[in-house]
Residue, then its C-alpha position, 0 to 999 in steps of 0.5 A: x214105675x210101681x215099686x215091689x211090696x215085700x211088708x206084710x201089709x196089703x199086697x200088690x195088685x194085679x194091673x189087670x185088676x188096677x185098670x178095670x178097677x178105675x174104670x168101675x170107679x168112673x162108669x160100673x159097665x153100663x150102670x150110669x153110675x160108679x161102683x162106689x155110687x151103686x147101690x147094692x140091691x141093683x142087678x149091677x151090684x148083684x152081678x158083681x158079688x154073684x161073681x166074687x162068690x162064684x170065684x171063690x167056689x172054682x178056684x177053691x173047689x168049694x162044696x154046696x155044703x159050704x156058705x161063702x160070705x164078704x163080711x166087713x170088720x177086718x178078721x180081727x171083728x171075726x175073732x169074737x164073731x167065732x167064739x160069741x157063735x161057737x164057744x158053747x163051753x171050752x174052745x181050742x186055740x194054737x198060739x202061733x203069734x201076733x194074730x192068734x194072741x189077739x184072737x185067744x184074748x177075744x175068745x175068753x171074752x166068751x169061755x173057757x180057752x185051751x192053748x193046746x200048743x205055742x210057740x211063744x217060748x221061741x219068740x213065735x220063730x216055728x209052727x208048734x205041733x199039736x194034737x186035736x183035743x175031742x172035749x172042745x167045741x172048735x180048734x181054732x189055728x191061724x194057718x200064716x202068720x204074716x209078722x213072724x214068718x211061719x206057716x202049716x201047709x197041712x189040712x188036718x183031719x179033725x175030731x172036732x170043727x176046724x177054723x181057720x185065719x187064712x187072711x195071708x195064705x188064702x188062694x197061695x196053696x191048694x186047698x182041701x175046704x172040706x177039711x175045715x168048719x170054717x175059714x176066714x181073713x182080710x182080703x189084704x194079703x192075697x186076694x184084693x184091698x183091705x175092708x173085705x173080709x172072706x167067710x167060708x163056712x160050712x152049713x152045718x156050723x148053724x146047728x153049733x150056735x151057742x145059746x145066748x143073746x147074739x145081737x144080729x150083726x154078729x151071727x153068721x145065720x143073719x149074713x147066710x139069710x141076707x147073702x152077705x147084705x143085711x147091711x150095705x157091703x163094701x161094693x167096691x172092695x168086692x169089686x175089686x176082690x172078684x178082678x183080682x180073683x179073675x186074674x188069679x183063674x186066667x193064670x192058672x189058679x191056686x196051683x199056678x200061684x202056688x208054683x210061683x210062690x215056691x219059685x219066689x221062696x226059693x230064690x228069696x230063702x235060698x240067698x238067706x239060707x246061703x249068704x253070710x250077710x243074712x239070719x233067717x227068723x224062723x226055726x225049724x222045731 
């Protein structure tokens, strides 16, 4: 019997993804070879990562406007990609906990960073409320922050570009893309294995770059032109990112794993909320 997954690591996934996943690994359909053995430029892998994209853009209503790439790194290598890219002069940050300090740390590497709100003054036990300064380049959030607890279910209308980590909110909630600049995450938490990373970017962010020297592994434009392949891409990551997004559309797609989500917070946090024996870590501020 497989166990249940109640860490903020990996999540668990779908069977349906697991047994297609196997099979891939023996034989990728009629390829003659493994999805690990396949190389990335064959009509096999492009049919594969065609898909994944395609996924992303029906389960999330995703705009011709917008780019999607499958990155490696982890979101961690994203949080100096953004600010070697964007941060021209002063950037924005909210400072929400484990995820958002490391990325705050990366982006002074590259300029001025603003923290225009924290919760650290309660150990990161709530969502800070904040206000969207006009003077910065991007406004930078972390939307779930898996190790503490917290979350903003808001799409914010911005002044300036929006980035977004979803790496542990991503395809849980409907989503209104339009509203961000960008939005990126580890694929772990929700959406398939860890060694894939999700970008979501809009076009227009090319027009942003700041002007210096960025080597090409780290430029947006670079995985945009090569459609995520400039170098080779984590194949079977990918693969099993589009099963477990196939799972996620035959359900019902994000309203149905937000339904589900809700039904599983409610019993789990009512009991909480309800038992003596329990002490909820998050605050309400």
């Amino acid at each position: 019997m497989r166990k249940h997954i109640f860490n903020a690591g990996p999540c668990k996934l779908p069977e349906q993804a697991l047994e297609n996943t196997a099979t891939a690994v023996k034989e990728l359909g009629n390829a003659g070879q493994s999805i690990m053995e396949v190389s990335h430029r064959s009509k096999d892998f492009q049919a594969v990562i065609d898909e994944a994209k395609q996924l992303f853009v029906d389960l999330l209503n995703i705009h011709e406007n917008y780019e999607v790439l499958f990155l490696g790194g982890g979101a961690s290598t994203q949080f100096a990609m953004i600010p070697f890219n964007f941060l021209k002069t002063k950037a924005a940050y909210v400072d929400t906990g484990t995820w958002s300090s490391k990325a705050i740390k990366e982006a002074k590497l590259f300029g001025e960073v603003e923290v225009i709100a924290s919760s650290k003054d309660k150990d990161f036990s709530y969502y800070p409320k904040f206000e969207i300064p006009s003077d910065v380049d991007y406004v930078h959030i972390t939307s779930n922050n898996t190790i503490r607890g917290t979350e903003i279910f808001e799409d914010l209308d911005s002044p300036v570009p929006l980035i977004a980590d979803m790496s542990s909110d991503m395809m849980s909630r409907p989503l209104d893309v339009s509203k961000y600049a960008m939005i990126y995450g580890g694929a772990q938490k929700n959406v398939g294995p860890a060694g894939v990373t999700f970008v979501i970017i809009r076009k227009d962010m090319l027009d942003k770059v700041a002007d210096r020297v960025i080597p090409s592994m780290m430029k947006y434009e670079t995985h945009i032109d090569k459609e995520s392949m400039y170098n080779t891409p984590p194949a079977m990551n990918i693969f099993v990112m589009k099963e477990v997004l196939k799972w996620v559309k035959e359900q019902g797609g994000v309203k149905e794993m937000d339904r589900r989500a809700q039904e599983r917070a409610d019993l789990l946090y009512g009991e909480i909320d309800r038992n003596p024996m329990f002490k909820g870590t998050v605050i309400d501020k």
